[in-house]
C-alpha positions as CSV (number, residue, x, y, z in Angstrom):
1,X,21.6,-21.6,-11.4
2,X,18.3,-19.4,-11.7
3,X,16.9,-19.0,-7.9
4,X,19.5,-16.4,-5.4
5,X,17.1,-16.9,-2.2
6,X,17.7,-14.6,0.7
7,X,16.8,-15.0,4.4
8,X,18.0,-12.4,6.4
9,X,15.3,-10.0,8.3
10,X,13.9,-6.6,5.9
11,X,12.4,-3.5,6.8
12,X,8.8,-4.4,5.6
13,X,8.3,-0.5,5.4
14,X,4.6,-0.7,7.1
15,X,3.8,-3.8,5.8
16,X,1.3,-6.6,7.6
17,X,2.6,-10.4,7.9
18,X,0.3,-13.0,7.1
19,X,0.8,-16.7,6.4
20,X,-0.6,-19.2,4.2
21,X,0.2,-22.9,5.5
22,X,0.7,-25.5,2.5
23,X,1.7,-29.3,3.0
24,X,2.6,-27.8,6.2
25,X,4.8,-26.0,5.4
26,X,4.3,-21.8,5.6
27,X,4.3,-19.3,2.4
28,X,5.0,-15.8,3.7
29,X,2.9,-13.0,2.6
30,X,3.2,-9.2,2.8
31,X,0.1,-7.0,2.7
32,X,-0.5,-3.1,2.5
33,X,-3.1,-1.2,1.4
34,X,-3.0,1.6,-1.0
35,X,-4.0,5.5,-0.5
36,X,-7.5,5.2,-2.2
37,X,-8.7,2.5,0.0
38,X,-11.8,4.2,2.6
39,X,-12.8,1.1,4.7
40,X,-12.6,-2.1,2.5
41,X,-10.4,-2.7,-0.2
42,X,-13.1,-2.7,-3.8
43,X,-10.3,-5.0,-5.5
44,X,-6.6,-6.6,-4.9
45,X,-3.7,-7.4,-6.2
46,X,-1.2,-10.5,-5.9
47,X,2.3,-9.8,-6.3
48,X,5.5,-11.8,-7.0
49,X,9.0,-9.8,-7.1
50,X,12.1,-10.3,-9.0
51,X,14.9,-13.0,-8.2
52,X,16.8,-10.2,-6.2
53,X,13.7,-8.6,-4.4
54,X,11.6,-9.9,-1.5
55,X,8.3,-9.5,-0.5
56,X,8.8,-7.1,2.0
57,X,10.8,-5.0,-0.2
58,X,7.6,-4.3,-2.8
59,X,4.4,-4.6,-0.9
60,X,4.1,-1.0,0.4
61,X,5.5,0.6,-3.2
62,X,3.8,-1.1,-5.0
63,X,0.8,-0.2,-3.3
64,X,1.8,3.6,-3.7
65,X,1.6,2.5,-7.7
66,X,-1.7,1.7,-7.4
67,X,-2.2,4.7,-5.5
68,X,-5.3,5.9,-7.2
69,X,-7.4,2.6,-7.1
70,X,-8.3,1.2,-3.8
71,X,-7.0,-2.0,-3.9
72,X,-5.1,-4.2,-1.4
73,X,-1.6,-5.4,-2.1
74,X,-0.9,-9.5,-1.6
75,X,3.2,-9.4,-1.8
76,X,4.3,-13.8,-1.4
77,X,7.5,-14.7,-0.6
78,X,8.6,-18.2,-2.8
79,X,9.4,-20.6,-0.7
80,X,13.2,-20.6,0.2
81,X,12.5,-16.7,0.6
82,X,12.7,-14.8,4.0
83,X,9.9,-16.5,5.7
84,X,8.3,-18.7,3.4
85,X,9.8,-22.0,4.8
86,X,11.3,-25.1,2.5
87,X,14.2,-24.7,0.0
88,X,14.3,-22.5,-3.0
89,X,13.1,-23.9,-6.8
90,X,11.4,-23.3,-10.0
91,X,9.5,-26.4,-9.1
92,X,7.8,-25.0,-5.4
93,X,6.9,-21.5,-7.4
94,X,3.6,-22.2,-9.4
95,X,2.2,-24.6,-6.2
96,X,2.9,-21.5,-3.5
97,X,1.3,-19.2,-5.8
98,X,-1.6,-21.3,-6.5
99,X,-2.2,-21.6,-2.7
100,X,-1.6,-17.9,-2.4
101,X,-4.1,-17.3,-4.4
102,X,-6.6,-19.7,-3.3
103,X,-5.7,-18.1,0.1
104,X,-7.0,-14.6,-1.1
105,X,-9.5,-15.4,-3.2
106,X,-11.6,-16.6,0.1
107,X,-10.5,-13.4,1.1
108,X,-11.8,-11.6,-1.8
109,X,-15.3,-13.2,-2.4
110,X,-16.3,-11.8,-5.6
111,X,-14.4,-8.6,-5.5
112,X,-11.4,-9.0,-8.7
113,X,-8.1,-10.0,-8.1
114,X,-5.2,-8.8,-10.5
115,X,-1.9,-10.4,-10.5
116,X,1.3,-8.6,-11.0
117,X,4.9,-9.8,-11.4
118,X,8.3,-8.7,-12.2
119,X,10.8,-10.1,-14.1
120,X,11.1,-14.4,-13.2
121,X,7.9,-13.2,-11.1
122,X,6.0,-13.1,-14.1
123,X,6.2,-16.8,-14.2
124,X,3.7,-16.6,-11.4
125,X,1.6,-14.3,-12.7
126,X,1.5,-15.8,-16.0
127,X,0.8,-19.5,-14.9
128,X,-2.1,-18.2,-12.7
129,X,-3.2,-16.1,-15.5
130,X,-3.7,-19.2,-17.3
131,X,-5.1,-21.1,-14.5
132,X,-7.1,-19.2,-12.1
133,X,-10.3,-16.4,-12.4
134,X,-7.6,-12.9,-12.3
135,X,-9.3,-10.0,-13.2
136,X,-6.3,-8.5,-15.4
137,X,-2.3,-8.8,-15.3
138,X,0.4,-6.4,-15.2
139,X,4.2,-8.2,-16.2
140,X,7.0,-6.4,-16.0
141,X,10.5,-7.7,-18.2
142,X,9.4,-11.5,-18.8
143,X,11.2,-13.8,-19.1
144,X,10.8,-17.0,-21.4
145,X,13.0,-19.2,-19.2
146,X,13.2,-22.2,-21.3
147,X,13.2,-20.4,-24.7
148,X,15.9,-18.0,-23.4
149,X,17.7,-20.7,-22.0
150,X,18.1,-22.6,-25.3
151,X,18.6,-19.6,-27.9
152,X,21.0,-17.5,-25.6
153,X,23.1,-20.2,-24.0
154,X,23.0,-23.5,-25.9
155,X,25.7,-22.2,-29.2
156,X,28.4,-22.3,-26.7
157,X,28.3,-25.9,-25.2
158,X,26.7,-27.5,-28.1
159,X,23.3,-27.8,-26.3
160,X,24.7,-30.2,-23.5
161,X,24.0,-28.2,-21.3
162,X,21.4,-25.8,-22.1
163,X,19.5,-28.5,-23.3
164,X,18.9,-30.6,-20.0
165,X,18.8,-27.3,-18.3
166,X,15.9,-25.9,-20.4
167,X,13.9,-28.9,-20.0
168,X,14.1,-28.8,-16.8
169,X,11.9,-25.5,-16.5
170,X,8.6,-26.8,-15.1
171,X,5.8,-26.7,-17.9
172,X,3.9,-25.0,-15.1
173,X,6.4,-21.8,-15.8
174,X,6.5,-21.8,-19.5
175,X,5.4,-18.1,-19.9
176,X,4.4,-18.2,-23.9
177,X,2.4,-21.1,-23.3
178,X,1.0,-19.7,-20.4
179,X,0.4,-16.5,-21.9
180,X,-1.5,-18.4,-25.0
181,X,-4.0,-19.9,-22.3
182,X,-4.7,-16.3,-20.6
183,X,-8.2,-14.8,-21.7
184,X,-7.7,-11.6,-18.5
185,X,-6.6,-8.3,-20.1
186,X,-2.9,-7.2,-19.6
187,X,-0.4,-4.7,-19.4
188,X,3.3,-5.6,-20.3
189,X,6.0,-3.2,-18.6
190,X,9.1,-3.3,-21.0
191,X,12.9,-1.8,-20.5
192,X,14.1,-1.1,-24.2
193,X,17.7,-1.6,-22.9
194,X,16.9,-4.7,-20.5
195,X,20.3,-6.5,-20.6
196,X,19.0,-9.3,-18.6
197,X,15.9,-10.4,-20.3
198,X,16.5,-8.8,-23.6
199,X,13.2,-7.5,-25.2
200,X,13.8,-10.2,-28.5
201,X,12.8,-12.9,-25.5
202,X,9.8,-10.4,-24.1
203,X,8.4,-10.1,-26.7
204,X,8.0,-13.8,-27.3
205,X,5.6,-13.9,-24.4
206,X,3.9,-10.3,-25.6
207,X,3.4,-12.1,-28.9
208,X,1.7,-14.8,-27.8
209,X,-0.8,-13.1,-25.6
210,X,-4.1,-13.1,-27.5
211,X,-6.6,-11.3,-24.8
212,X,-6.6,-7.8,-24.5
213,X,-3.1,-5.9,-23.5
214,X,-1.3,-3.0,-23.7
215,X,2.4,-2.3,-24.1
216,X,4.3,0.4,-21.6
217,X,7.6,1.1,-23.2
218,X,10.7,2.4,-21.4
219,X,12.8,4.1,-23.2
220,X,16.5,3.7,-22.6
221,X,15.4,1.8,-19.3
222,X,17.3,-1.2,-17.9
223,X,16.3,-4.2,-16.1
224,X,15.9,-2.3,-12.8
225,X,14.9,0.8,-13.7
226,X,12.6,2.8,-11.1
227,X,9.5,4.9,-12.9
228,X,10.3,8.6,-13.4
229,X,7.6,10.7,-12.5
230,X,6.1,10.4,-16.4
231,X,6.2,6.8,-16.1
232,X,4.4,7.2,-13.0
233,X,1.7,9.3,-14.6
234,X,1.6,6.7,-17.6
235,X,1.3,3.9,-15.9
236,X,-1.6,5.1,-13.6
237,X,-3.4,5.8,-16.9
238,X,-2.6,1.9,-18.2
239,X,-3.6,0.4,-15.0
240,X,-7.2,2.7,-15.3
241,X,-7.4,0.9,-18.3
242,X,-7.0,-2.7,-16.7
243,X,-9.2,-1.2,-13.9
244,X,-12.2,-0.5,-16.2
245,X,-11.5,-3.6,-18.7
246,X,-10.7,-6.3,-16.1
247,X,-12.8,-5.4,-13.0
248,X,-15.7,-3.7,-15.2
249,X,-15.4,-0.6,-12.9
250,X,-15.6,3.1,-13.3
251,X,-12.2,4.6,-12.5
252,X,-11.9,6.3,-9.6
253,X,-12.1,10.4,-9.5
254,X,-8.7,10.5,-8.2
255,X,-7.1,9.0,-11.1
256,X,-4.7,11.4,-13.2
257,X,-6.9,13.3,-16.0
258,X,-5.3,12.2,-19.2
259,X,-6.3,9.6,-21.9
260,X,-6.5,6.1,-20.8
261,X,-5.2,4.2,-23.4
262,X,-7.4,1.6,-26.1
């Protein structure tokens, strides 16, 4: 009812295939670099898409949004998706990403790891937020699954569905819990005019975030809205921000002269 898995072969757009092996089984990863790196990546980030995207789709743009720090884009596939082998559920998502990250993080040494996600992705990115050493977090349209389950669907069947349904989100994936338990700084990405995760549910999880974050608002933007060329601008600024708070590093000369937000 949640999960629209997809198989078929992608462009990977420059991309490099790795893969992490887990109860042997294999979790697909997609890794590209961003302009600013010269010789080793100083930092990295670990990315998990939307329901309708796949890993090869977002490791090489997301990479060009982080196109002014040198970081090194981690892009997994949940299991059930192109590569990643075993069958698609809510239940498989917080394990693979735990492993992903354990994965990179022996990678990483002690340089920072951020985590970003987008849309159910920020399930991910939340749950590891709350359970593993990220430098900082960038979530864009999150979702509350259970909480949006119960208030948006469960007036019309009287809760006999909705209700069963909802509890059957794994507490592994509750995203205002999660986001309680998170002490890394944050950004939040949010469409004003998101018709699939409306911003009365975002907010639930923005609310409840206690560490440091910042709010990126977009006006008039829907669920899969792509970043004008403001946007852009603005959102290299927030992520010098999360640079400098999470990974306790200058920001690089290349980044955009204009205030960094508080």
């Amino acid at each position: 009812m949640i999960l629209f898995p997809t198989t078929q072969p992608r462009d990977p757009r420059g991309a490099t295939r790795l893969t992490v092996e887990q109860d042997g089984k294999t979790i697909e990863v997609w890794v590209a670099r961003s302009p600013a790196v010269r010789g080793e990546p100083e930092a990295f980030v670990l990315e998990f898409t939307g329901n309708a995207s796949r890993a090869e789709d977002v490791a090489s743009h997301s990479a060009a949004r982080w196109s002014n720090l040198p970081v090194e884009i981690w892009a997994m596939n949940y299991p059930g998706y192109g590569g990643s082998s075993g069958s698609a559920s809510l239940s498989r998502i917080a394990p693979a990403a735990e492993k992903t990250f354990d994965a990179l993080k022996a990678v990483a040494g002690d340089r920072p790891i951020f985590v970003e996600g987008n849309s159910i992705g920020t399930t991910a990115a939340l749950h590891l937020g709350a359970t593993r050493p990220v430098a900082g977090l960038v979530l864009q349209n999150s979702p509350p699954l259970r909480q949006m389950i119960w208030r948006e669907h469960g007036w019309w069947n009287a809760w006999l569905l909705a209700g069963p349904v909802g509890l059957s989100i794994p507490a592994q994936l509750d995203s205002v819990a999660n986001a309680r338990r998170c002490t890394a700084p944050a950004i939040f990405v949010q469409s004003s005019a998101d018709e699939m995760i409306p911003t009365k549910y975002q907010d639930l999880i923005i609310n409840a975030y206690k560490a440091p974050r910042n709010v990126m608002t977009l006006r008039g933007a829907d669920h899969n809205w792509t970043f004008n060329n403001s946007q852009t601008r603005d959102f290299s600024m927030h992520l010098a921000w999360l640079w400098v708070k999470g990974a306790g590093r200058p920001i690089p000369p290349s980044t955009p002269a204009t205030t960094m937000p508080q």
